[in-house]
C-alpha positions as CSV (number, residue, x, y, z in Angstrom):
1,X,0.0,0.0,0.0
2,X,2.9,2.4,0.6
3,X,4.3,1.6,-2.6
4,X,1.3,2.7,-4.5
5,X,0.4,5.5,-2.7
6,X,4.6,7.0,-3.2
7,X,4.2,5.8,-7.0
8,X,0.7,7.6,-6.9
9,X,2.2,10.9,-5.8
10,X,5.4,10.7,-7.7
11,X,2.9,10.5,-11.2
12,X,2.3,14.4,-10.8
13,X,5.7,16.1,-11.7
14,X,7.3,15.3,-14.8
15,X,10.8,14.4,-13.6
16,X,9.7,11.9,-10.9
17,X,7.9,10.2,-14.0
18,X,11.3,10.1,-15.8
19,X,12.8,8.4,-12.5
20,X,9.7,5.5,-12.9
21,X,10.6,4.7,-16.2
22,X,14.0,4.0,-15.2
23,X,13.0,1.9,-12.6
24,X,10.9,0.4,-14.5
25,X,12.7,-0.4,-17.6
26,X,12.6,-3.0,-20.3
27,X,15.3,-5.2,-18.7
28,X,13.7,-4.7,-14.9
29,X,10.7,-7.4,-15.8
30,X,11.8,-10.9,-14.6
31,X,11.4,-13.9,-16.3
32,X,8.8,-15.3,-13.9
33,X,6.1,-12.2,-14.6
34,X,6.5,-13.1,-18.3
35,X,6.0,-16.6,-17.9
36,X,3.1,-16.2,-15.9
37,X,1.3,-13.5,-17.6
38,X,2.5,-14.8,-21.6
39,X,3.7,-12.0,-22.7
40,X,5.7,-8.8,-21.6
41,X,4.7,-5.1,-21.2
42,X,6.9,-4.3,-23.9
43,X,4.7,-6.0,-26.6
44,X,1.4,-5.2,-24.9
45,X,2.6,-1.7,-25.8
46,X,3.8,-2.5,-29.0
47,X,0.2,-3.8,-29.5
48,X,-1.6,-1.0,-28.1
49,X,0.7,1.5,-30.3
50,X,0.0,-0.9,-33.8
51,X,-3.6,0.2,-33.1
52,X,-3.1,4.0,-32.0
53,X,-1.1,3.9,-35.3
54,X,-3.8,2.3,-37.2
55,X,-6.5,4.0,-36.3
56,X,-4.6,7.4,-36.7
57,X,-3.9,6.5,-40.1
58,X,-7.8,6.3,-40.5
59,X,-9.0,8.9,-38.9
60,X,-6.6,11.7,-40.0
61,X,-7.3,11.3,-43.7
62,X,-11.5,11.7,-43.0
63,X,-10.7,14.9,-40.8
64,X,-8.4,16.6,-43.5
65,X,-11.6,15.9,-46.6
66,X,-13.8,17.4,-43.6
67,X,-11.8,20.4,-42.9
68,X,-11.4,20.9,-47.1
69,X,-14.8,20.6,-48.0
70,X,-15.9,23.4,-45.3
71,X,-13.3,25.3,-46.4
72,X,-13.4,25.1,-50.0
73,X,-16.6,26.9,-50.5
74,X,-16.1,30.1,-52.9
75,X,-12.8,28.8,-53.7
76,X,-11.4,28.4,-57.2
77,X,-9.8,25.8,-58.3
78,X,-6.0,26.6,-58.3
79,X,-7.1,27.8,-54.1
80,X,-8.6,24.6,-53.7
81,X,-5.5,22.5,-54.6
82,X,-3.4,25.0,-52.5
83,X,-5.9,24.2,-49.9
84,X,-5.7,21.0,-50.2
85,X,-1.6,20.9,-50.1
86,X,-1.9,22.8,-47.1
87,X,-4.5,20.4,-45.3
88,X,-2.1,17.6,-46.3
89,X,0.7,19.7,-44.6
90,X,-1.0,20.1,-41.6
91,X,-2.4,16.6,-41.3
92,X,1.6,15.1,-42.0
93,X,2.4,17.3,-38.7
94,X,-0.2,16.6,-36.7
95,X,0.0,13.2,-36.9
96,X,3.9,13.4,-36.3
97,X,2.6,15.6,-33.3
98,X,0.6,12.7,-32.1
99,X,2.6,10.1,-32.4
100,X,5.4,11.5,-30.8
101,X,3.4,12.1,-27.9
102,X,2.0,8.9,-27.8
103,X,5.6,7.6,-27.9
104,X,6.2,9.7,-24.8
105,X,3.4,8.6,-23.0
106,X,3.6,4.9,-24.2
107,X,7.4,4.7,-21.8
108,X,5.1,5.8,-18.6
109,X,2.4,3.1,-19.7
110,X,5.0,0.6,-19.8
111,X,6.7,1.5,-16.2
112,X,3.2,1.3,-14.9
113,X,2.4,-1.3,-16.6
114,X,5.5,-3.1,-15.0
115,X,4.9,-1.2,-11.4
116,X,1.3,-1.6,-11.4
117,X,-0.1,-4.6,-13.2
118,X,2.7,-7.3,-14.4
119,X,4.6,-7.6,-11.1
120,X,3.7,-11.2,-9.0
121,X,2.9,-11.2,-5.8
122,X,5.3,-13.9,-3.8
123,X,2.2,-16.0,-2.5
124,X,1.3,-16.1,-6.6
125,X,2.6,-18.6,-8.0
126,X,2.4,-21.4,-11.6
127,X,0.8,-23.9,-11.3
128,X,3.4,-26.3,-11.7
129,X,5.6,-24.9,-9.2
130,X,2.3,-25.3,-6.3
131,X,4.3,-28.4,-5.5
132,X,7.6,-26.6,-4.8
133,X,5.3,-24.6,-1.8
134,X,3.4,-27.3,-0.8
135,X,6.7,-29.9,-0.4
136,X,9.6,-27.1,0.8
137,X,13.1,-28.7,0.4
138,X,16.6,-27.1,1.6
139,X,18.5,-26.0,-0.7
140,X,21.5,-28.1,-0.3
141,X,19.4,-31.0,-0.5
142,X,18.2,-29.7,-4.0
143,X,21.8,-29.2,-5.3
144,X,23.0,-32.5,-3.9
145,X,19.5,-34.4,-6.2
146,X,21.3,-32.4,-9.0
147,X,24.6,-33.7,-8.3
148,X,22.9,-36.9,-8.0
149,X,21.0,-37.2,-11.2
150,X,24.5,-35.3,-13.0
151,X,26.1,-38.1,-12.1
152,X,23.5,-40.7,-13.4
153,X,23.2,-39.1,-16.3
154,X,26.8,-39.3,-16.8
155,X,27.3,-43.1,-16.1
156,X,24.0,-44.0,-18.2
157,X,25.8,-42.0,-21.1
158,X,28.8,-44.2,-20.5
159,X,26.9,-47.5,-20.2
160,X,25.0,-46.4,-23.4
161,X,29.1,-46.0,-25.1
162,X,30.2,-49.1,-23.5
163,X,27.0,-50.9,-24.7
164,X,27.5,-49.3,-28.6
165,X,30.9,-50.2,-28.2
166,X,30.8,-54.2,-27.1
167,X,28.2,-54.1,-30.3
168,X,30.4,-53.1,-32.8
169,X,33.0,-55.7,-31.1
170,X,30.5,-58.3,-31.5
171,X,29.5,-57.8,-34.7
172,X,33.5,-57.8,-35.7
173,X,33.7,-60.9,-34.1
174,X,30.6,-62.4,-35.7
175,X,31.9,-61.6,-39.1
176,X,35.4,-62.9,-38.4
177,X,33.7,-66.4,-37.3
178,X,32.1,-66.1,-40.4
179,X,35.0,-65.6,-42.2
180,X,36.9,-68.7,-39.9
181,X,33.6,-70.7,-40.4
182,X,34.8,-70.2,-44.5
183,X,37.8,-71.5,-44.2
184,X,37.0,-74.3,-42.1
185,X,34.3,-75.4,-44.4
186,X,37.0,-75.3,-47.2
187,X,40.0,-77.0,-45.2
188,X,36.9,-80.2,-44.6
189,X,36.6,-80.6,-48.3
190,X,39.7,-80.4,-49.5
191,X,40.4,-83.3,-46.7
192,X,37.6,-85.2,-47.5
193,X,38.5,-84.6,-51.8
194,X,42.4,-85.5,-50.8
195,X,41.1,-88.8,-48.8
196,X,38.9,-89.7,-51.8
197,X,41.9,-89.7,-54.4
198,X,43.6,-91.5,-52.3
199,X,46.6,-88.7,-51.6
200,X,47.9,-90.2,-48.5
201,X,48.4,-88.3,-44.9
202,X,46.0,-84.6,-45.7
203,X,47.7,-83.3,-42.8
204,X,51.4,-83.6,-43.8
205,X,50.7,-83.1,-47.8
206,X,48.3,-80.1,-46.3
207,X,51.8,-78.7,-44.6
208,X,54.4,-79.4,-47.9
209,X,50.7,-77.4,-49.9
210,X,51.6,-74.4,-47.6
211,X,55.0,-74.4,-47.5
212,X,55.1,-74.5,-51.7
213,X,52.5,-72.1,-51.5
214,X,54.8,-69.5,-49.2
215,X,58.0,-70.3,-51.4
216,X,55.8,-69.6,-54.7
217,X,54.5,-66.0,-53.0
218,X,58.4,-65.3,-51.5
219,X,59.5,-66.4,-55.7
220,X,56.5,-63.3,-56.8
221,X,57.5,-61.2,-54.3
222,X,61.2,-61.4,-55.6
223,X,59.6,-61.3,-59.2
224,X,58.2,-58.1,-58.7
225,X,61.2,-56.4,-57.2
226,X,63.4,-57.6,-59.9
227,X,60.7,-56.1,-62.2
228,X,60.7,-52.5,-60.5
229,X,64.8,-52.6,-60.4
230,X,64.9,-53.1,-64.2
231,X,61.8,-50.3,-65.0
């Protein structure tokens, strides 16, 4: 009540109006009022001045044919057209007149808009933070749930890389069995194909296979170096 009855006094002189729009500015609202109310003095006004503007723009123009047509009776033509310039003239300043004004008066609406009608009370409050009056927790308990639920969030985030991790492993290894699965399936039949001819031991004529077989790549390998000397 003492608040609105100083503000109430301090709207009569000029200067302490200049003061309440400094106290009141733009940046003063806090989030909280905006959240509650859905929007913020500053486009409430810029709403209220779109429609000053607009309905200047309307009205001006009917006043200035109003004001010519009284005026234009017994005129000539070539004083008509002055009249008219001079009508338009007037009009183009009054409405500069006006809106300027307005402007003036539209950074006290704001302030009082802000003073007066979009601050919250402390014993307002959303509805979904009701629960935060109705269930009052310390503060260090809040921050140490925060730590908490930090640190969850941290070791599910490394569970979830472990997990992505151990499934690309697996999926290397499933291919790689596949692979070893290959060469397995080959080694049987070329056992069971070397039994069949009658070949003797497969496992020692397997062994002298891979032993010509490493001679013959160590013979290309030497091919090929030979080959780049003489290029």
């Amino acid at each position: 009540m003492a608040r609105e009855t100083c503000a109430e006094t301090d709207m009569e002189t000029n200067g302490t109006a200049e003061e309440e729009t400094n106290c009141f500015s733009s940046s003063s609202l806090k989030l909280y009022e905006a959240q509650f109310f859905g929007f913020t003095p500053q486009t409430c006004m810029l709403r209220i001045y779109s429609a000053f503007h607009d309905s200047l723009n309307d009205i001006v123009p009917v006043v200035e044919e109003v004001c010519v047509r009284k005026l234009r009776k017994g005129q000539s033509a070539k004083g008509e057209e002055q009249l008219r310039s001079q009508a338009r003239e007037c009009s183009r300043r009054l409405q500069q007149f006006m809106e300027k004004r307005f402007k003036q008066l539209s950074e006290r609406m704001e302030a009082l808009l802000v003073s007066r009608c979009f601050t919250v009370p402390p014993n307002v409050l959303l509805p979904e933070d009701q629960c935060h009056k109705k269930y009052p927790q310390d503060i260090q308990e809040i921050l140490k749930l925060e730590s908490s639920m930090a640190d969850l969030h941290g070791a599910y985030e490394a569970e979830v890389c472990a997990r992505q991790a151990l499934l690309a492993e697996l999926e290397e290894q499933k291919e790689v069995q596949k692979q070893m699965d290959g060469i397995l399936e080959w080694v049987m039949e070329l056992r069971a194909a070397w039994v069949k001819d009658g070949n003797g031991n497969f496992q020692e004529s397997f062994q002298l296979a891979m032993m010509s077989i490493k001679k013959l790549q160590e013979a290309v390998e030497q091919v090929l170096v030979c080959s780049r000397t003489l290029k």
